[in-house]
C-alpha positions as CSV (number, residue, x, y, z in Angstrom):
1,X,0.0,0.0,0.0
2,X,3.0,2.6,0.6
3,X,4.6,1.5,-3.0
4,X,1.1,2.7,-4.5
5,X,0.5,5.7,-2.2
6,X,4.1,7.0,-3.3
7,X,3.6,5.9,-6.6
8,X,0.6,8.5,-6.6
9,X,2.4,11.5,-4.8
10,X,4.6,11.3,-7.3
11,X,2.2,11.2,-10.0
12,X,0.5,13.7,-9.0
13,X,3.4,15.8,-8.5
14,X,4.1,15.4,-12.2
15,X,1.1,15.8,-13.4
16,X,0.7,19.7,-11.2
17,X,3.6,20.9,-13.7
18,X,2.1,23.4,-15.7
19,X,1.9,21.5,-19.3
20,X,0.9,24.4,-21.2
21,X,3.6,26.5,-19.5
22,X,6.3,23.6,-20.7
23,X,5.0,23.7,-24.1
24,X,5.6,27.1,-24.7
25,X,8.8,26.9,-23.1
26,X,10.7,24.2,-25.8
27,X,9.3,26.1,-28.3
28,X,10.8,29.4,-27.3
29,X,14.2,27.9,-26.6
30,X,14.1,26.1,-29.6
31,X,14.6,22.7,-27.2
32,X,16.1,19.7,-29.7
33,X,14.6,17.2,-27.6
34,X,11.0,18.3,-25.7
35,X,10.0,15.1,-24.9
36,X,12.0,14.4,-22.4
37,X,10.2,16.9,-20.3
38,X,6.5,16.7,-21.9
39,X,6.0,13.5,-21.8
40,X,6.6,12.6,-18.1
41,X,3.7,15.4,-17.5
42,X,1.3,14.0,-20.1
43,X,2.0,10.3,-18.8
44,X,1.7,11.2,-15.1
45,X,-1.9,13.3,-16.0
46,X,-3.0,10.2,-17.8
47,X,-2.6,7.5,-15.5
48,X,-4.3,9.4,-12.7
49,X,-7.1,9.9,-15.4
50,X,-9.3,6.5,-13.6
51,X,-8.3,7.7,-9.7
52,X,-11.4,9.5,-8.4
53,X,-10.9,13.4,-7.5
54,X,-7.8,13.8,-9.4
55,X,-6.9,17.0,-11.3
56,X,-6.9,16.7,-15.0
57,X,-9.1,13.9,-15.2
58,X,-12.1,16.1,-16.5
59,X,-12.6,15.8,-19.9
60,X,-11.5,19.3,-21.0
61,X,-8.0,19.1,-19.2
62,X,-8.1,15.6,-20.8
63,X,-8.2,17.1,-24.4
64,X,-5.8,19.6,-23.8
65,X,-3.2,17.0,-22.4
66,X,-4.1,14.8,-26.1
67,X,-3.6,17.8,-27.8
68,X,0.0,19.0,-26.6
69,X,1.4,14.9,-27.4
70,X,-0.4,15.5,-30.9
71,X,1.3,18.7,-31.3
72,X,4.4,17.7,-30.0
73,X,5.0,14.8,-32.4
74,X,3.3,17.0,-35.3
75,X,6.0,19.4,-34.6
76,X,9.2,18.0,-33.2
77,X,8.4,14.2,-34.7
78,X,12.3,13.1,-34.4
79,X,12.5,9.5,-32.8
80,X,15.1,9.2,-30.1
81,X,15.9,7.2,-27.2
82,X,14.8,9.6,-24.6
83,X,11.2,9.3,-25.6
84,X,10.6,5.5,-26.4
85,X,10.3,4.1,-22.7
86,X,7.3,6.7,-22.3
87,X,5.8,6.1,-26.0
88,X,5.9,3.2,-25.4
89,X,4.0,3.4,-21.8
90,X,1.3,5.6,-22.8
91,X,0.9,3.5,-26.3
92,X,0.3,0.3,-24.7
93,X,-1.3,1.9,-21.0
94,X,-3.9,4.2,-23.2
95,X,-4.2,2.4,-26.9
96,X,-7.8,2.3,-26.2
97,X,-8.2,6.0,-25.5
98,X,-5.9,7.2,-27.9
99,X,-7.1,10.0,-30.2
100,X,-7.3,9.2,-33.6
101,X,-4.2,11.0,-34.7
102,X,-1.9,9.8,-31.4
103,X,-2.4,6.5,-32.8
104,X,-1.9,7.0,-36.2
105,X,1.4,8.6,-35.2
106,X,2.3,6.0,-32.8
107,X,1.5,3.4,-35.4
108,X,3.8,5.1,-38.1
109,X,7.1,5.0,-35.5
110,X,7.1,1.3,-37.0
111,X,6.3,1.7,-40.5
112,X,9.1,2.6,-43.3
113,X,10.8,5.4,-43.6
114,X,10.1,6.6,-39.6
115,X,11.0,3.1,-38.0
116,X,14.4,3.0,-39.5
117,X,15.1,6.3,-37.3
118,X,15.1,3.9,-34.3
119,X,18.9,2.8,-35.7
120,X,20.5,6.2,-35.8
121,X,22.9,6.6,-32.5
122,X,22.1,8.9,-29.8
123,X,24.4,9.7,-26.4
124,X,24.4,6.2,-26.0
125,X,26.6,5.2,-28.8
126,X,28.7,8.4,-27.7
127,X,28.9,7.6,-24.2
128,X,29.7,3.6,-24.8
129,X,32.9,5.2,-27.1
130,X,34.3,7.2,-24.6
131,X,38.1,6.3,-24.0
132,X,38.0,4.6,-27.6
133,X,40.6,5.8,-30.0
134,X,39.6,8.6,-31.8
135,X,37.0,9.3,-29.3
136,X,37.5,12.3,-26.9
């Protein structure tokens, strides 16, 4: 009972980050990777969706948090290993709530030419060379 009970304070911290506020933000700095920070806030907000007297579980907040991951992957749709663990979270936790166009931009991550984006190299590949010749 203490695992869940923490599991929710921390939720709900999360999800009391001003979403709006953070997607004005990465746009405004110009931010090469936003989901990093959006996507923790829009997971958090939907999985305390189903608790009863949560915030953001109304159905207006609920559209608003839809329509920031929409716009985010309309607008910054770069694949890259800081986003997959929550993609892949809210895909499979929410598929059966997912607006139309979340899923059909979920769905294209896996088809040709987006999924072979998964195989370009990100800090990992640059942190597993470090101390290799050549490598700083």
């Amino acid at each position: 009972m203490a695992f869940y009970a923490r599991s929710i304070a921390i939720r709900k911290k999360l999800a009391a980050e001003d979403l709006a506020e953070a997607d004005i933000w990465w746009r405004r700095v110009k931010l090469g990777d936003p989901h990093k920070y959006l996507l923790p806030i829009i997971l958090a907000r939907l999985s305390l969706q189903n608790i009863p007297n949560q915030p953001f579980s109304d159905p207006k907040s609920m559209a608003k948090t839809w329509n920031v991951l929409a716009n985010l992957d309309r607008d910054k749709p770069d694949l890259y290993h800081f986003r997959s663990p929550l993609d892949v979270r809210i895909f499979f936790l929410f598929q059966e709530t997912l607006p139309d166009e979340v899923k059909t931009a979920y769905r294209q991550q896996l088809e040709p030419p987006k999924v072979l984006e998964w195989t370009e190299g990100g800090t990992e590949i640059t942190c597993s060379c470090i101390g290799l010749p050549g490598w700083p």
